[in-house]
C-alpha positions in Angstrom: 38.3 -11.6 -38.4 40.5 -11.9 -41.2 41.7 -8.1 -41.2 45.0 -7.5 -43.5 45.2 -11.6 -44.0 43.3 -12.2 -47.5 45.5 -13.3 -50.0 42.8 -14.0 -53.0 39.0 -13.0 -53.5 35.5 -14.4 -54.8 32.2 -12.7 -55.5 29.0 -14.5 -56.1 25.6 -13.9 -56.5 23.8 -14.9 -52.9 21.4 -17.5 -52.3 17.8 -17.2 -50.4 20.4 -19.7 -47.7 23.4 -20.7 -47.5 24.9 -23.8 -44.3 28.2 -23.4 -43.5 30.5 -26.1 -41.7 32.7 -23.0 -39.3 30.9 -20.4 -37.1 30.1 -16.9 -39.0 31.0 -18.1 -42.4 35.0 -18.8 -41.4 36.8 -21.6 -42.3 40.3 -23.2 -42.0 41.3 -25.6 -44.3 38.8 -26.6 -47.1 35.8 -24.8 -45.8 32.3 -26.1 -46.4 29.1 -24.8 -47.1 26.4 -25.6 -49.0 23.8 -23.3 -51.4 20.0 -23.7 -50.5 19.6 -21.5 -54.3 16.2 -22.6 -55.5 13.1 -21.5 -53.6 10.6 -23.8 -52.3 12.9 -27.2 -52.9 14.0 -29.3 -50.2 17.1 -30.1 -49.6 17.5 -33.7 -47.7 20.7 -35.2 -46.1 21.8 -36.5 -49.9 21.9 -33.4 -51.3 23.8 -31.9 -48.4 26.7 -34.4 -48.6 29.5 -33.4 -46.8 27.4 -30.7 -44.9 24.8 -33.1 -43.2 25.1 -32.6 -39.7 28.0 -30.4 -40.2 26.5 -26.9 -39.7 27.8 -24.2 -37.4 25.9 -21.2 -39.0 23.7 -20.3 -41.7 23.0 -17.0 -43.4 19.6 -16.0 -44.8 19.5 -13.6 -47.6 16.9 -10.8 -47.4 13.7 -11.4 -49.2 13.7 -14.9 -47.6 13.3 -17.3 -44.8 14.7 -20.8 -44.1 13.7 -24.1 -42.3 16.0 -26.0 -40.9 15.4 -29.7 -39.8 17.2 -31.8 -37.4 16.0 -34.9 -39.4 15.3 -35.2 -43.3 11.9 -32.6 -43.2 10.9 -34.0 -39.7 11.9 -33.5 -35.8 13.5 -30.4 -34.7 13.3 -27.4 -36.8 13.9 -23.9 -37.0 13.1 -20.7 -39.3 15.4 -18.3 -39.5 14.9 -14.8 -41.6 17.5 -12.8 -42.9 20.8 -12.4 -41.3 23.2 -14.3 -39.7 22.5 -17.2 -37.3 25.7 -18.1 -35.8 26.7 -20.7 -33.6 25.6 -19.3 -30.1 21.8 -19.9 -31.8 22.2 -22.8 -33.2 23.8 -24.2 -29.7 20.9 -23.1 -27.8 18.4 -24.9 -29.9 20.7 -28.1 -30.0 21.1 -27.5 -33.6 25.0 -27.6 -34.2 26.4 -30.1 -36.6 22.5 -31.8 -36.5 21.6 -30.0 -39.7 20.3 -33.1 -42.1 17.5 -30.9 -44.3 16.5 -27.2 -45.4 14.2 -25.1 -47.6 14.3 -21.5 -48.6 11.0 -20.3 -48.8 10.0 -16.2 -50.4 9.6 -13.5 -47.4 9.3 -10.3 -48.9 8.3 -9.3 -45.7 10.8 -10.4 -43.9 10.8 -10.1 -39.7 7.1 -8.2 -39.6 5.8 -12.0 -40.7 6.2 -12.2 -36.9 4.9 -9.8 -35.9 3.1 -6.8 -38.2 3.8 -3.3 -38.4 7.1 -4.0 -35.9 9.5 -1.4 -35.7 11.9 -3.6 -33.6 11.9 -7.0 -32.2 14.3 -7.9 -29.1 14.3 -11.6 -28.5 14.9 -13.5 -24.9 16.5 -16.6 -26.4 18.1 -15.2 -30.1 15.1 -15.1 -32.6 12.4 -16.0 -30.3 12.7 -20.0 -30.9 12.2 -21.1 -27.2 12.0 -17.8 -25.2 9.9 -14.4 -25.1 9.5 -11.9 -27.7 9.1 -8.1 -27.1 7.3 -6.2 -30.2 8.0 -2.3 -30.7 5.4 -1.1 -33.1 5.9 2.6 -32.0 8.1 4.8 -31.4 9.2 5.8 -27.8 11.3 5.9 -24.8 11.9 3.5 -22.0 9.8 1.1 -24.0 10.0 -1.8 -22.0 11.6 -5.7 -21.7 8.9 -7.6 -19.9 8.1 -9.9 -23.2 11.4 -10.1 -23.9 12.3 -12.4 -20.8 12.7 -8.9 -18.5 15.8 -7.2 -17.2 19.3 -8.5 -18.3 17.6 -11.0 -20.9 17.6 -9.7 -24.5 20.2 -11.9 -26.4 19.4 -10.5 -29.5 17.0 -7.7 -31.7 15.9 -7.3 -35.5 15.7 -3.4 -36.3 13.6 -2.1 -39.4 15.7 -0.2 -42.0 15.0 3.6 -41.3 14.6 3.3 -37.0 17.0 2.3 -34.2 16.6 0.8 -31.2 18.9 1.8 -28.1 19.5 -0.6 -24.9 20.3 1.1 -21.5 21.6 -0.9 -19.1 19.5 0.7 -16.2 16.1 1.6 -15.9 14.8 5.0 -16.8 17.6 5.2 -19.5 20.4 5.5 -17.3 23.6 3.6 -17.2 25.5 2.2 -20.1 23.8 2.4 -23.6 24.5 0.4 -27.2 22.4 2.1 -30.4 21.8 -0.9 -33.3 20.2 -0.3 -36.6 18.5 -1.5 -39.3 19.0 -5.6 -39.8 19.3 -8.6 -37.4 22.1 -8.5 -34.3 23.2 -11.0 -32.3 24.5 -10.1 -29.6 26.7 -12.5 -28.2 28.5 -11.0 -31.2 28.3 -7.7 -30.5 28.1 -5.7 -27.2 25.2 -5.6 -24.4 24.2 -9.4 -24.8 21.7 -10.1 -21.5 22.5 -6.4 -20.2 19.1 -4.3 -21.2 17.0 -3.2 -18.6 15.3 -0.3 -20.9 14.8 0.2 -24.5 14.1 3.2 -27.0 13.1 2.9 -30.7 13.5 6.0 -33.0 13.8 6.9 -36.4 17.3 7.4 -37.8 19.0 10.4 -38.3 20.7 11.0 -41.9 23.5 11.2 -40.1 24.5 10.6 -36.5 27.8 11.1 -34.6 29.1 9.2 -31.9 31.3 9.7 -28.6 32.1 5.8 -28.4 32.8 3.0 -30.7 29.7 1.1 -32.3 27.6 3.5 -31.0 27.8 2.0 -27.5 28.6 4.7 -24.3 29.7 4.3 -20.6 28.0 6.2 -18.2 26.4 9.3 -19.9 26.7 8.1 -23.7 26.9 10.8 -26.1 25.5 10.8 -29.6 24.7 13.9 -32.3 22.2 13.3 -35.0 22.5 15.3 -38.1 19.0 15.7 -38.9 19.2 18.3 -41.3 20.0 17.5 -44.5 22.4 20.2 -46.6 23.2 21.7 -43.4 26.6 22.0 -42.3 27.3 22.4 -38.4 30.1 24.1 -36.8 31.6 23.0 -33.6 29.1 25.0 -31.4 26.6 22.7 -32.8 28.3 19.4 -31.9 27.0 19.7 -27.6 30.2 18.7 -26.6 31.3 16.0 -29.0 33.3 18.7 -31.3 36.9 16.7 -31.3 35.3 13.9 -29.5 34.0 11.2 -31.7 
C-alpha cells in the first residue's frame, strides 16, 4: 500500500501499543489511532475517545504485550505480543470496532512466554486465541501440523530472530513451499494462509538467495544459503539459480 503516493512524512518514537481505526495502520481521511504509551496503565473507554469501539488493528511493539477488552477491563479479551494484529484476527475473535479498554504490559520475552525455549509457533486460528497451537523447540524437517489444527490449517506463525520456518504444501516436503523469518506473520496477509501440510525450522543463513518472490516456490522451490561468511561464490556455486533469482 501506499507505494509512490506519500506526499508528507512523520517519525515518532513507538509505543508498547498502539489501536488504530483502519485495517494495517491505513487510513483515509482523518485517520485514528490511539497510543497505549505508559506500561501497566489502563486505558478505559474515556480515555480512548474517539477510538472506543472503533478498532480495526493494533500493533504491539517488541518488548511488550497487550490486553485488549471488549468491555472497560471485563468480558472478552485478548493478548496480543509483538507485531501486527490486523483485521482478519480481530474478526475472528469478534473483536472489530468492540475495542472499549487496553493495557500494555513489559514482555521482554516476548512469544516464548507461551511457550519456552520455542523456535517457532504456527497457530490454527492466528495467535492461538480459540484454536490449536503447534510448538517447534528444535530444529528439523517435516516437523509436523497436528497441534496446529492439522493439514491446510495454519493461519498464521511467530519465528525467533536467527531461525526460519518453511511451509510445504504436501507432505514429505513436497509441493509448493513459502520460507518466513524472524517476527510474527499473518498469513491472510501474506502467502500460504490454511495451505501447510509439512513444516521445517532451521537456522538462518547470513545470506540466502531465492528463485521466487518472498521466498515462496512452485513445484520444486529453489533457495541458496550463503553460509559462509567473507566468501564470495561464483556461478558454479549458485546449483542452478546463477541468473535466476
Amino acid at each position: 500500500t501506499f507505494n509512490d503516493a506519500a506526499n508528507d512524512v512523520d517519525v515518532e518514537s513507538v509505543a508498547p501499543c498502539t489501536l488504530f481505526s483502519n485495517d494495517r495502520g491505513r487510513g483515509s481521511g482523518n485517520a485514528q489511532w490511539f497510543d497505549a504509551a505508559n506500561v501497566d496503565e489502563g486505558y478505559h473507554s474515556t480515555n480512548l475517545g474517539a477510538m472506543n469501539d472503533n478498532t480495526e488493528s493494533v500493533y504491539v511493539a517488541p518488548g511488550y504485550k497487550c490486553t485488549v477488552w471488549a468491555d472497560n477491563f471485563e468480558g472478552k479479551s485478548l493478548t496480543l505480543y509483538p507485531g501486527w494484529h490486523l483485521w482478519h484476527e480481530l474478526n475472528h475473535e469478534g473483536m472489530v470496532n468492540k475495542i472499549s479498554s487496553v493495557r500494555a504490559e513489559d514482555a521482554p520475552s516476548g512469544y516464548e512466554e507461551l511457550a519456552e525455549n520455542a523456535l517457532a509457533l504456527a497457530w490454527e486460528s492466528y495467535q492461538g486465541h480459540s484454536g490449536g497451537m503447534q510448538v517447534y523447540d528444535s530444529e528439523g524437517e517435516s516437523l509436523g501440523v497436528a497441534d496446529a489444527g492439522g493439514i491446510n490449517k495454519i493461519s498464521s506463525v511467530w519465528v525467533k530472530e536467527g531461525y526460519r520456518l518453511r511451509l510445504w504444501d504436501g507432505s514429505g516436503r513436497t509441493g509448493d513451499s513459502v520460507t518466513l523469518f524472524g517476527g510474527y506473520t499473518n498469513l491472510a496477509y501474506w502467502t500460504f494462509n490454511n495451505g501447510a501440510d509439512d513444516v521445517d525450522v532451521e537456522r538462518v543463513a547470513p545470506c540466502t538467495l531465492f528463485r521466487d518472490d518472498r521466498g515462496r516456490g512452485a513445484g520444486n522451490a529453489q533457495w541458496f544459503d550463503a553460509t559462509e561468511v567473507g566468501r564470495y561464490y561464483t556461478r558454479d556455486a549458485l546449483l542452478g539459480l546463477d541468473n535466476r533469482v
